[in-house]
N, C-alpha and C positions, 0 to 999 in steps of 0.2 A: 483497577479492580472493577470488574462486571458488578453493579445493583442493580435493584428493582428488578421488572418483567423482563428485561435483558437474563439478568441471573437465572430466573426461573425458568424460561426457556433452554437457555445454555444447561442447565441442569439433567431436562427430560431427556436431553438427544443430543449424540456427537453433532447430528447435521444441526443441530440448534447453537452446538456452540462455534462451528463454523460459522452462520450468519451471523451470529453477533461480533466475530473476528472480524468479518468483510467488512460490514456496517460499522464498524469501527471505526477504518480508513477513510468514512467520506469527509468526516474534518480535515483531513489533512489531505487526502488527493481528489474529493470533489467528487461528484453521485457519478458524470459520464464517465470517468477516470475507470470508475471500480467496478462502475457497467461496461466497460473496454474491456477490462482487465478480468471480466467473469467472463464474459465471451469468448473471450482467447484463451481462457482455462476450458474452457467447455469444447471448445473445436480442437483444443491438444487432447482431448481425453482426458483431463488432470481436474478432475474438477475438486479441486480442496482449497481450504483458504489459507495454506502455506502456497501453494501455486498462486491463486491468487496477489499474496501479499507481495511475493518474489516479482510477478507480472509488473505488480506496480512497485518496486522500487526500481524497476530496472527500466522503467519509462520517465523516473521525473529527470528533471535538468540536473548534471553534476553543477559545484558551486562554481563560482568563477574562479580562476586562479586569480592569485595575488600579483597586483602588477609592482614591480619595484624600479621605478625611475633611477637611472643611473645617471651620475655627475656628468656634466661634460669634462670636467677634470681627469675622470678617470675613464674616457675613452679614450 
């Protein structure tokens, strides 16, 4: 949940609570991430922060797959 001057903003204006959506993400994918990922919203025309947010999930690394060591027995 949005508090403080985040809320307040988010309250006056849709475009207010889009920025505090963006601004959200820099914990987790980092200031150049979500300056990458507003840039490439803004040159697709889409400039919203579900475009955004989609931009950058679909940039980070998927997780590793699980490696399972097989027996030489059961080769």
């Amino acid at each position: 949940m949005v508090t403080g001057p985040s809320r307040d903003i988010a309250a006056q204006c849709p475009a207010g609570q889009w920025m505090v959506q963006i601004l959200s993400m820099i914990p987790t994918d980092g200031v150049d991430a979500v300056e990458a990922a507003c840039a490439e919203a803004l040159n697709e025309g889409a400039p919203a922060a579900s475009v955004v947010i989609n931009i950058l999930a679909r940039h980070r690394e998927p997780p590793q797959p699980l490696t399972i060591d097989t027996p030489d027995a059961s080769r």
